[in-house]
Residue, then its C-alpha position, 0 to 999 in steps of 0.5 A: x500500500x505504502x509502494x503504490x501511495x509513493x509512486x502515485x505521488x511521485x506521478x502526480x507530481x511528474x504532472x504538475x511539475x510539467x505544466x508548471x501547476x505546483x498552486x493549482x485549485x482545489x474545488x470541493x463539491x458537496x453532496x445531497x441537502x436534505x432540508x435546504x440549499x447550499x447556493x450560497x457556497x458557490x465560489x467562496x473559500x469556505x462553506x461552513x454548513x456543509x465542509x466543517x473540516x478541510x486541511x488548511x492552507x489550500x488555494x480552494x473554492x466551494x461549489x454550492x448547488x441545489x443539492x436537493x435537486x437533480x444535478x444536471x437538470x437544466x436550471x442556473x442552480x444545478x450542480x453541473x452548472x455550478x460546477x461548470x462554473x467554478x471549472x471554466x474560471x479555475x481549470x482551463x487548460x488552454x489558460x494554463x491552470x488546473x485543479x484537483x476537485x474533492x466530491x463527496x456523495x451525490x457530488x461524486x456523481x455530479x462531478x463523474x457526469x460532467x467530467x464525462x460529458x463536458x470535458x471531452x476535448x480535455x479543455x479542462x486540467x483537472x488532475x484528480x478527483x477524490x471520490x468519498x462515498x460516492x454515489x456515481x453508480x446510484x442508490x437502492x435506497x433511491x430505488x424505494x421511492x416514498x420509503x427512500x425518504x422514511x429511511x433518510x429521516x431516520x439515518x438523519x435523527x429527523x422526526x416529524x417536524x416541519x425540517x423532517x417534511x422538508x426532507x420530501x423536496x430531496x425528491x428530485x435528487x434521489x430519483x436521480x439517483x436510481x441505480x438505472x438512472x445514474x448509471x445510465x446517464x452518461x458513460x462512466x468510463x469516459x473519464x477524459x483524461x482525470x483519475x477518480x480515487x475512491x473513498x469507500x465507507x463500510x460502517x451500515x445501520x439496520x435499517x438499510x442493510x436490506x436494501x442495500x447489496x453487499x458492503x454499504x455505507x448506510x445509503x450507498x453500497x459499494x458498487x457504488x463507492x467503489x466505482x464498479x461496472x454494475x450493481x451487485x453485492x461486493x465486499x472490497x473494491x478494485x475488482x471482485x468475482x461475484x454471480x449475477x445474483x446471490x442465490x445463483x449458487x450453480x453459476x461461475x463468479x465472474x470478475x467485475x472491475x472497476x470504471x476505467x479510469x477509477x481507482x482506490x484513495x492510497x490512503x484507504x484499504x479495499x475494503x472501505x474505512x470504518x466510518x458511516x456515510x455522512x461522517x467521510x466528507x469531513x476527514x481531512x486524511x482522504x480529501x487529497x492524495x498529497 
């Protein structure tokens, strides 16, 4: 583990040292809201209500979005658009800039779909983006409907108050995140150019572990958060031989790999940190590769 840190390292610091892009920025993209906006973030040097803990001494910016909204619905308020916002004024290649970007849950998704679909003549310079908890490969909580919201409240302590019935304008976002609908909005082996390191979580609660295939953070299950292919039960990432079903005791496992392009944070063994999915974003050890 210690071997492949030092030589990814060694690689990203080949890459900025070529083009000259030892300061460049770190733009972090925030995840779901349950009960508000955080519009108010894009493009400022902090974002107190949802990053309490970043590593000090960074050239950052925050992307705020909707994040109760689906991300790349056509509004001024989207998380692609902002996102493409913060990435035309900080990473254009042709300006000689670049950025690192740090995405955490449904910004992970958010950042993987625009990385795909806008970025494929690599007019933008991103050099990594760390994916914490992930959910670029959708949800089975999503997949619930009116129940994904019911266990929202519960992981989240919200009872039924008026912040608990808030929580029902999340819907857009987490149709969004149906596994077949993320995972059939773009092509997620499109990386164009930027390496994806996962941040996997593994510590679940009872209410979504049968929902939820394989490892799981409490809302995204590892298919997910590790990047892979498909959907399917997975107990570690970067590669795992699993059936297509888990009672298909008379098929041959088949090994399915991540996306190209995705890889594992050196900081965080294969199978995932012990942490639950909404306490990741805020360890500043697996923001950043160096």
């Amino acid at each position: 583990m210690k071997t492949m840190k030092y030589i990814i390292g060694a690689l990203l610091l080949m890459q900025i040292y070529a083009g000259g892009l030892f300061a460049e920025k770190v733009i972090f993209v925030h995840g779901m809201n349950l009960i508000s906006s955080n519009e108010a973030c894009q493009d400022q040097t902090s974002c107190d209500v949802y990053w309490t803990n970043v590593p000090g001494g960074l050239d950052k910016v925050f992307v705020g979005y909707d994040g109760r909204r689906n991300p790349f619905a056509a509004t001024s308020t989207a998380g692609s658009v902002r996102l493409l916002e913060m990435l035309n004024k900080y990473c254009r290649a042709d300006q000689g800039q670049s950025c690192r970007i740090v995405a955490d849950s449904l910004g992970g998704f958010t950042t993987a779909g625009t990385v795909a679909m806008y970025n494929q003549s690599g007019l933008y310079n991103i050099l990594y983006t760390t994916q914490i908890v992930s959910a670029e490969g959708g949800s089975e909580i999503a997949n619930l409907g009116d129940t994904a919201i019911e266990i929202l409240k519960f992981v989240f302590g919200l009872g039924n108050n008026q912040i608990a019935a808030a929580i029902e304008q999340s819907r857009d976002a987490i149709d969004a995140l149906v596994t077949s609908s993320a995972r059939g909005l773009f092509d997620h082996n499109r990386n164009n150019g930027t390496v994806f390191y996962h941040v996997a979580a593994r510590k679940s609660i009872w209410i979504a572990e049968p929902f939820l295939p394989g490892e799981d953070d409490t809302l995204v299950a590892f298919h997910s958060s590790c990047g892979y292919r498909t959907t399917g039960g997975f107990n570690v990432c970067m590669g795992q031989k699993i059936r297509s079903c888990s009672w298909c005791f008379w098929q041959r496992k088949k090994l399915v790999t991540p996306w190209d392009g995705h890889l594992m944070h050196p900081d965080v063994p294969n199978d995932g940190v012990d942490l639950r999915h909404s306490g990741v974003h805020n360890e500043t050890a697996y923001q950043l590769l160096f």
